[in-house]
Residue frames as a rotation matrix with the C-alpha (Angstrom) as fourth column:
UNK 1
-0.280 0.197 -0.940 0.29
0.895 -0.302 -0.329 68.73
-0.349 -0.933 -0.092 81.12
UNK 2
-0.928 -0.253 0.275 0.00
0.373 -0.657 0.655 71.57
0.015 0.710 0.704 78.76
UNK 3
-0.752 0.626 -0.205 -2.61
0.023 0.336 0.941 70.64
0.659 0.703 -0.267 76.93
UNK 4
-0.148 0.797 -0.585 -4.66
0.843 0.411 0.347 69.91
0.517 -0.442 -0.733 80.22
UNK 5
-0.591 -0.172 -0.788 -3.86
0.494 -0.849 -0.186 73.31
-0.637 -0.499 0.587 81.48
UNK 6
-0.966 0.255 0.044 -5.00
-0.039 -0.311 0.949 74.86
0.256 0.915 0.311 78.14
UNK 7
-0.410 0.836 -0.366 -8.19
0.519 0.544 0.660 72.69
0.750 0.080 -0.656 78.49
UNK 8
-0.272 0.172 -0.947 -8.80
0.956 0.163 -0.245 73.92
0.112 -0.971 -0.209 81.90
UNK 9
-0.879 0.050 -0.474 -8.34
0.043 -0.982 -0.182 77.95
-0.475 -0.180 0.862 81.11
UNK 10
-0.902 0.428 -0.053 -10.73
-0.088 -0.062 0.994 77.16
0.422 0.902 0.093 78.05
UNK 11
-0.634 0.546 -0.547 -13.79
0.430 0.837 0.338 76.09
0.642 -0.021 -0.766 80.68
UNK 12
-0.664 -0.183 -0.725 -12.67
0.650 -0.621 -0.438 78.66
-0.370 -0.762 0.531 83.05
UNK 13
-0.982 -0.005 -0.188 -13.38
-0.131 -0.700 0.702 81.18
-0.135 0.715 0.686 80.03
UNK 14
-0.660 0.741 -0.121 -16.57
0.070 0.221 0.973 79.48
0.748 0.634 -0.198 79.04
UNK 15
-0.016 0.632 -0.775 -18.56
0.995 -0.069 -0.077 79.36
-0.102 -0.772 -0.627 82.70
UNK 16
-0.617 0.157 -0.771 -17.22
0.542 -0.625 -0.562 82.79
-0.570 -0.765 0.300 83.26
UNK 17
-0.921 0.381 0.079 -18.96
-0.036 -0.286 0.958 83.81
0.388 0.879 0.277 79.36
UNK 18
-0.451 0.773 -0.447 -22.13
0.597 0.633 0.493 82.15
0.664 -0.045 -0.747 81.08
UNK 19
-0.373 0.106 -0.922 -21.72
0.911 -0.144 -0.386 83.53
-0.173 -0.984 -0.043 84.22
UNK 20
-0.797 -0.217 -0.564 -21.76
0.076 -0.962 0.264 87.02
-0.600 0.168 0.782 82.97
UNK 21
-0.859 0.506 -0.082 -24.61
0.128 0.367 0.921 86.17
0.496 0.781 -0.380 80.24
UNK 22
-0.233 0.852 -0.469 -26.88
0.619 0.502 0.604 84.78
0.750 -0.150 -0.644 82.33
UNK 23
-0.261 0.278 -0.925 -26.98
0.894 -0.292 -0.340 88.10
-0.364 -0.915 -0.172 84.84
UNK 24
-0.868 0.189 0.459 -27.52
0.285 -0.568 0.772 90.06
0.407 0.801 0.439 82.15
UNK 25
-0.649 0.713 -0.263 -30.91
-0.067 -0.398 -0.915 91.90
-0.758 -0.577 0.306 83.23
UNK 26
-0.929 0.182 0.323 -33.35
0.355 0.184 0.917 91.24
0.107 0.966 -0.235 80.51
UNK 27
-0.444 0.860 -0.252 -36.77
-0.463 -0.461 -0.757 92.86
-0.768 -0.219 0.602 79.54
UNK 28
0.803 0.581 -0.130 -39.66
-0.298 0.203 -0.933 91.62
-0.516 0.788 0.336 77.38
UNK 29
0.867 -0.341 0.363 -36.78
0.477 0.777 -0.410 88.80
-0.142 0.529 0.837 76.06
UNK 30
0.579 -0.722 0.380 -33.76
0.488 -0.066 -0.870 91.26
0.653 0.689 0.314 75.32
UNK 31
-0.285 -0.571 -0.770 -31.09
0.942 -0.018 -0.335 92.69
0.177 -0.821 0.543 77.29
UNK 32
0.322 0.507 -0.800 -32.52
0.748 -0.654 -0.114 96.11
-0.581 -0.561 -0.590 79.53
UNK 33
-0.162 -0.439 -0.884 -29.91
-0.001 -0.896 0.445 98.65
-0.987 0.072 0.144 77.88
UNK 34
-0.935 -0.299 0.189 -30.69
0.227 -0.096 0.969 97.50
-0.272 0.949 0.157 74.66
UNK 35
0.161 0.968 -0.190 -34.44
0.979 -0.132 0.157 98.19
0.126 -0.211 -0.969 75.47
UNK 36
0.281 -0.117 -0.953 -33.47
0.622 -0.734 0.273 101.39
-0.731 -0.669 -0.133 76.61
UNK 37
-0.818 -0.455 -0.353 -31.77
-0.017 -0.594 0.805 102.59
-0.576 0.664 0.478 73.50
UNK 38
-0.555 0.553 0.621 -35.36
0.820 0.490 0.297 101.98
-0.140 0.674 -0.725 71.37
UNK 39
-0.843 0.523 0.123 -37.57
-0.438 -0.802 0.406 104.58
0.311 0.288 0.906 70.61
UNK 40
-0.324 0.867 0.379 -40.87
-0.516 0.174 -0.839 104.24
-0.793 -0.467 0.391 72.15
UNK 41
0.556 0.352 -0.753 -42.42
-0.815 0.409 -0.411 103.08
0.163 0.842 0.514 68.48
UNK 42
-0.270 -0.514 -0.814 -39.46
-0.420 0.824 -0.380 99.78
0.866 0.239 -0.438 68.44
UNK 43
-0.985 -0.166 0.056 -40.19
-0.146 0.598 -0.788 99.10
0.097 -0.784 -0.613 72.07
UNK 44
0.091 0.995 0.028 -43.73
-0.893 0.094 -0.440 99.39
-0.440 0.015 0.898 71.74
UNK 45
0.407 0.025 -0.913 -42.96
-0.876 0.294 -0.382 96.47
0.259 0.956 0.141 68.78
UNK 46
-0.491 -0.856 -0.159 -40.74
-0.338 0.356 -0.871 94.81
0.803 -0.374 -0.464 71.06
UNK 47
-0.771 0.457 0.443 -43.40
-0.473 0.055 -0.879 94.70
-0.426 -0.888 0.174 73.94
UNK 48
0.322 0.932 -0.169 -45.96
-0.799 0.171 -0.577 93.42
-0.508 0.321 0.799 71.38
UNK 49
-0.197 -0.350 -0.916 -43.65
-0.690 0.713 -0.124 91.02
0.697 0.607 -0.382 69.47
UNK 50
-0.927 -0.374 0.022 -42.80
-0.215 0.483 -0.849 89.51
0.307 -0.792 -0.528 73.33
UNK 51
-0.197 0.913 0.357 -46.64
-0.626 0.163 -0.762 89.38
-0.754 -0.374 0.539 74.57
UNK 52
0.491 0.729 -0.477 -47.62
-0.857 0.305 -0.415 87.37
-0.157 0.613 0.775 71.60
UNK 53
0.014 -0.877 -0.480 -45.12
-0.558 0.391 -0.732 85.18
0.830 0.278 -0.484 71.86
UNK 54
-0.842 -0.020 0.539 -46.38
-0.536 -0.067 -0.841 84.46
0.053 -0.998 0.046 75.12
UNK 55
-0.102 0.987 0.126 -49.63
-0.776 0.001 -0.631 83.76
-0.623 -0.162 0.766 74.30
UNK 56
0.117 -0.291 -0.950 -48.31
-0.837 0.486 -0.252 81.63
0.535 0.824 -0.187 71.06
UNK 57
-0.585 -0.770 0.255 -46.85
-0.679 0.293 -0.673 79.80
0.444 -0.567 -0.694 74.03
UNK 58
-0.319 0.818 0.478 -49.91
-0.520 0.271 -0.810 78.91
-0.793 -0.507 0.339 76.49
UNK 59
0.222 0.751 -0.622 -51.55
-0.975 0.164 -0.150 77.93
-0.011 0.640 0.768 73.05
UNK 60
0.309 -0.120 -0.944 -49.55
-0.549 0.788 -0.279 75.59
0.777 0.604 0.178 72.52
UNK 61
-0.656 -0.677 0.334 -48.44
-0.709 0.401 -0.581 73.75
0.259 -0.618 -0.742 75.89
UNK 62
0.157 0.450 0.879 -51.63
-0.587 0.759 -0.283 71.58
-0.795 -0.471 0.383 76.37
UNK 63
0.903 0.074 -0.424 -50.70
-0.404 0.483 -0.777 70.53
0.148 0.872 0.466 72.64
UNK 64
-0.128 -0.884 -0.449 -47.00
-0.517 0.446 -0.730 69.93
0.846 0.139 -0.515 73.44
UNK 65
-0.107 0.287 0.952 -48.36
-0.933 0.300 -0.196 68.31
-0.342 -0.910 0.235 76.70
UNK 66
0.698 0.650 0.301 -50.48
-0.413 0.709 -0.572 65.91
-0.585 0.275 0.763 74.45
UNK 67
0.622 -0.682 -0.385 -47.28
-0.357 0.190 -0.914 65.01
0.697 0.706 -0.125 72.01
UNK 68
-0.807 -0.581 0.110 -44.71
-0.498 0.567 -0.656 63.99
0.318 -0.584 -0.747 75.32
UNK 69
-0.357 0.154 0.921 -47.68
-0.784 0.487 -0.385 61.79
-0.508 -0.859 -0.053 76.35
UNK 70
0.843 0.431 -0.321 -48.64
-0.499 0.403 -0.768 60.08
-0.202 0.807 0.555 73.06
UNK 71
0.336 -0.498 -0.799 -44.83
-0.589 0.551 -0.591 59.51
0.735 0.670 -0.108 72.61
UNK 72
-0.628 -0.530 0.570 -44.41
-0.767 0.295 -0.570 58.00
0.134 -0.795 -0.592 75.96
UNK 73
0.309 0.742 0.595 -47.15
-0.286 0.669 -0.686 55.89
-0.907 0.041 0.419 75.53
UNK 74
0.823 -0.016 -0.568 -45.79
-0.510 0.419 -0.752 54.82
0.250 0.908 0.336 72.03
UNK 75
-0.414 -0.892 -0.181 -42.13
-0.657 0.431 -0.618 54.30
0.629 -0.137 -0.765 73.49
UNK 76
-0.008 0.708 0.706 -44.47
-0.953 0.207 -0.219 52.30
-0.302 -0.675 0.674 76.15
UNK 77
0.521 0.505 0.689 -45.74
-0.411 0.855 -0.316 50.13
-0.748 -0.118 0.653 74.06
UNK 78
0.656 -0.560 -0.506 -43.21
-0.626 -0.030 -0.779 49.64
0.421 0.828 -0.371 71.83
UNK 79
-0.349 -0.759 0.550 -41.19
-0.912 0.140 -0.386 48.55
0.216 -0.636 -0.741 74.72
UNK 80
0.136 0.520 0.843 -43.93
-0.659 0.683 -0.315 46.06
-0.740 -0.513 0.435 75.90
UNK 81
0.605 0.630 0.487 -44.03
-0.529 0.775 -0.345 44.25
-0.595 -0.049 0.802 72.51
UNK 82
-0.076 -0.971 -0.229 -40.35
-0.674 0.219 -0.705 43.97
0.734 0.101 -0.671 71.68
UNK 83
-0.796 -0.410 0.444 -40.59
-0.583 0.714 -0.387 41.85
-0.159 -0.568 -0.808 75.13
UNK 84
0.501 0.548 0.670 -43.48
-0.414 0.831 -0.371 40.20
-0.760 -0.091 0.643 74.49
UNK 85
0.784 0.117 -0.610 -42.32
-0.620 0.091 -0.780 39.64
-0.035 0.989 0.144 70.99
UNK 86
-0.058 -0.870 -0.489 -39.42
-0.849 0.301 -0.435 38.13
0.526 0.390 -0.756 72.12
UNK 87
-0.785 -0.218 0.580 -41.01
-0.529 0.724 -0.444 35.59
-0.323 -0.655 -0.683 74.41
UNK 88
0.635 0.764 0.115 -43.41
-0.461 0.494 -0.737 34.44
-0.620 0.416 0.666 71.76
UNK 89
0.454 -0.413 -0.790 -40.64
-0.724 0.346 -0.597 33.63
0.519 0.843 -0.142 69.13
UNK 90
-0.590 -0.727 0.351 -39.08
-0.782 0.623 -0.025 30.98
-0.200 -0.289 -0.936 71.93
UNK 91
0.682 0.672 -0.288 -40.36
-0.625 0.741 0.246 27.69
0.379 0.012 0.925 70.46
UNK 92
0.020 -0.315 0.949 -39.87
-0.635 0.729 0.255 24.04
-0.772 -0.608 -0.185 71.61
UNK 93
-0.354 -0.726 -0.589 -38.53
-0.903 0.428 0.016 21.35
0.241 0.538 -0.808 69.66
UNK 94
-0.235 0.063 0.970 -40.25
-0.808 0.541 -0.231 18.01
-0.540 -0.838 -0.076 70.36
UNK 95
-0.832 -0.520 -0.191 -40.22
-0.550 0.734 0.399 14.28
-0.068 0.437 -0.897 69.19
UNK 96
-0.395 0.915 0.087 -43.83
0.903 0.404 -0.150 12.16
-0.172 0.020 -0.985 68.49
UNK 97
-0.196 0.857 0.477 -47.12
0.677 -0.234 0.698 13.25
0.710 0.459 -0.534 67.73
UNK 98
-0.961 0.277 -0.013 -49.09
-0.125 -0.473 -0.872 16.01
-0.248 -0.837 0.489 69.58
UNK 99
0.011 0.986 -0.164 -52.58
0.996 0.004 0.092 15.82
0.092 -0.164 -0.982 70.80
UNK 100
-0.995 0.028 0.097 -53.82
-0.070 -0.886 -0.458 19.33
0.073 -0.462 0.884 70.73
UNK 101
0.333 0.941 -0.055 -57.74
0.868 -0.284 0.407 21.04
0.368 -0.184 -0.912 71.59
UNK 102
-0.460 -0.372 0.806 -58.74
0.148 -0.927 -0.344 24.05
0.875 -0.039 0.482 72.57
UNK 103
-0.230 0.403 -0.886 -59.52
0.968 0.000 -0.252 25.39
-0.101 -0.915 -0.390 75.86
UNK 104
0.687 0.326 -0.650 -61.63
0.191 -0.943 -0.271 28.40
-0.701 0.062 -0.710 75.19
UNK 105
0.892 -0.433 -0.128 -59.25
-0.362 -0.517 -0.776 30.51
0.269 0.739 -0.618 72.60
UNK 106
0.297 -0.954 0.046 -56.34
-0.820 -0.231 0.524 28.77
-0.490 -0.193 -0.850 74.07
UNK 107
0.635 0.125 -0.762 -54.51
-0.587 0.719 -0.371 26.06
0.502 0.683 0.530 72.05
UNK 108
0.507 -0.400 0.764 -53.35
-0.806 0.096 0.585 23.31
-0.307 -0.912 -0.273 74.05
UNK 109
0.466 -0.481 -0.743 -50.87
-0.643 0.392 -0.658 20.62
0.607 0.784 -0.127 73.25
UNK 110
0.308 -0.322 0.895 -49.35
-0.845 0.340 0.413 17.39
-0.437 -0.884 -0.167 74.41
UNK 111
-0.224 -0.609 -0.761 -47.04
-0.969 0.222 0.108 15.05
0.103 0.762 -0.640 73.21
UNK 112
0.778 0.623 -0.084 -48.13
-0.624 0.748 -0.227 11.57
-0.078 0.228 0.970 72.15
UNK 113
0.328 -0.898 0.294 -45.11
0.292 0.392 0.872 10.05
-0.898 -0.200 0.391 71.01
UNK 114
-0.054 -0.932 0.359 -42.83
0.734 0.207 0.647 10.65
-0.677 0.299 0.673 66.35
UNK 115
0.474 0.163 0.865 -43.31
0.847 -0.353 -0.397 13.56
0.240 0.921 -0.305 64.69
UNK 116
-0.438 -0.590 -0.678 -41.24
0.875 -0.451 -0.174 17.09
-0.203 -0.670 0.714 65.33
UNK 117
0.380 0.873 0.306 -43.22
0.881 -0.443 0.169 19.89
0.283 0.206 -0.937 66.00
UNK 118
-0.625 -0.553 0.551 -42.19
0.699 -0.711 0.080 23.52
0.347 0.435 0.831 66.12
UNK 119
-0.009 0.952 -0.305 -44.63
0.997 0.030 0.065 25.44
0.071 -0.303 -0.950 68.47
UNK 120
-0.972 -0.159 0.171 -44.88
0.084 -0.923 -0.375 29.33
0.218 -0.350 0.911 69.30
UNK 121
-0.618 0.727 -0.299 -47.64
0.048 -0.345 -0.937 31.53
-0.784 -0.594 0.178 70.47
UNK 122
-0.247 0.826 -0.507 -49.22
-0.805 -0.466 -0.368 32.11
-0.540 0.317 0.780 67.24
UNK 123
0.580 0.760 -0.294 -49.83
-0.811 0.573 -0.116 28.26
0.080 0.306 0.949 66.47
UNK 124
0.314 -0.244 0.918 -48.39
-0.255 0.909 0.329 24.94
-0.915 -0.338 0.223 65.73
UNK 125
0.266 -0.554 -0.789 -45.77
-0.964 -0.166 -0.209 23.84
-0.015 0.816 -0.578 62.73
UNK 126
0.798 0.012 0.602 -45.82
0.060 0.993 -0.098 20.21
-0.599 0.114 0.792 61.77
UNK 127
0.438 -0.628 -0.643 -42.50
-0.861 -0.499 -0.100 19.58
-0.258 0.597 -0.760 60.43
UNK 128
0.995 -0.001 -0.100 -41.29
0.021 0.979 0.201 16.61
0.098 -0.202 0.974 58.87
UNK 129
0.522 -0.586 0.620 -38.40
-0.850 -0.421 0.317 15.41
0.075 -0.693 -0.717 60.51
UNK 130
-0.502 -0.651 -0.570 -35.96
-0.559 0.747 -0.360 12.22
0.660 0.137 -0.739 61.48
């Protein structure tokens, strides 16, 4: 019970760290009073560091735009041919000859009657067998 007490002041502490942080007033990126204490010449430096930084920014958001859609489109298709990839590797197992031909680019098959064949998507495996 300690221990969870402990735990509990320790979170307390940490929001209120936030809390207090994050209302900080801030100018051109740093906190007001410490803006305030610059000389005109550091805040000038400070007002120019922060504007370019800004602009650094804009440059670069149709580029970081293009990079989360390239990798969502890679995780995409990546996804797609893990599943395809795993319903091509299911083959069938079968007993006698096959008749195949093609229909257009497809390769069709049908069993005759004593060899075991070994099929997937990217052809036909004649194996000899019992």
């Amino acid at each position: 019970m300690a221990v969870s007490l402990k735990n509990n002041w320790v979170v307390l502490l940490v929001s209120v760290m936030f809390v207090i942080t994050g209302c900080t007033p801030t100018i051109f990126g740093m906190p007001e009073d410490q803006f305030n204490q610059l000389s005109p010449e550091q805040q000038q430096q400070v007002i120019d560091s922060y504007n370019k930084r800004l602009e650094i920014e804009q440059q670069n958001k149709p580029k970081e735009h293009l990079i989360d859609v390239l990798g969502s489109a890679i995780a995409t298709k990546n996804a797609k041919s893990d599943s395809q990839s795993k319903t091509d590797t299911k083959s069938t197992t079968t007993k006698g000859p096959m008749n195949c031909h093609y229909e257009g680019t497809t390769q069709v098959c049908s069993q005759s009657s004593s060899k075991e064949t070994n099929s997937s998507s990217s052809g036909t495996y004649w194996g000899v067998g019992p």
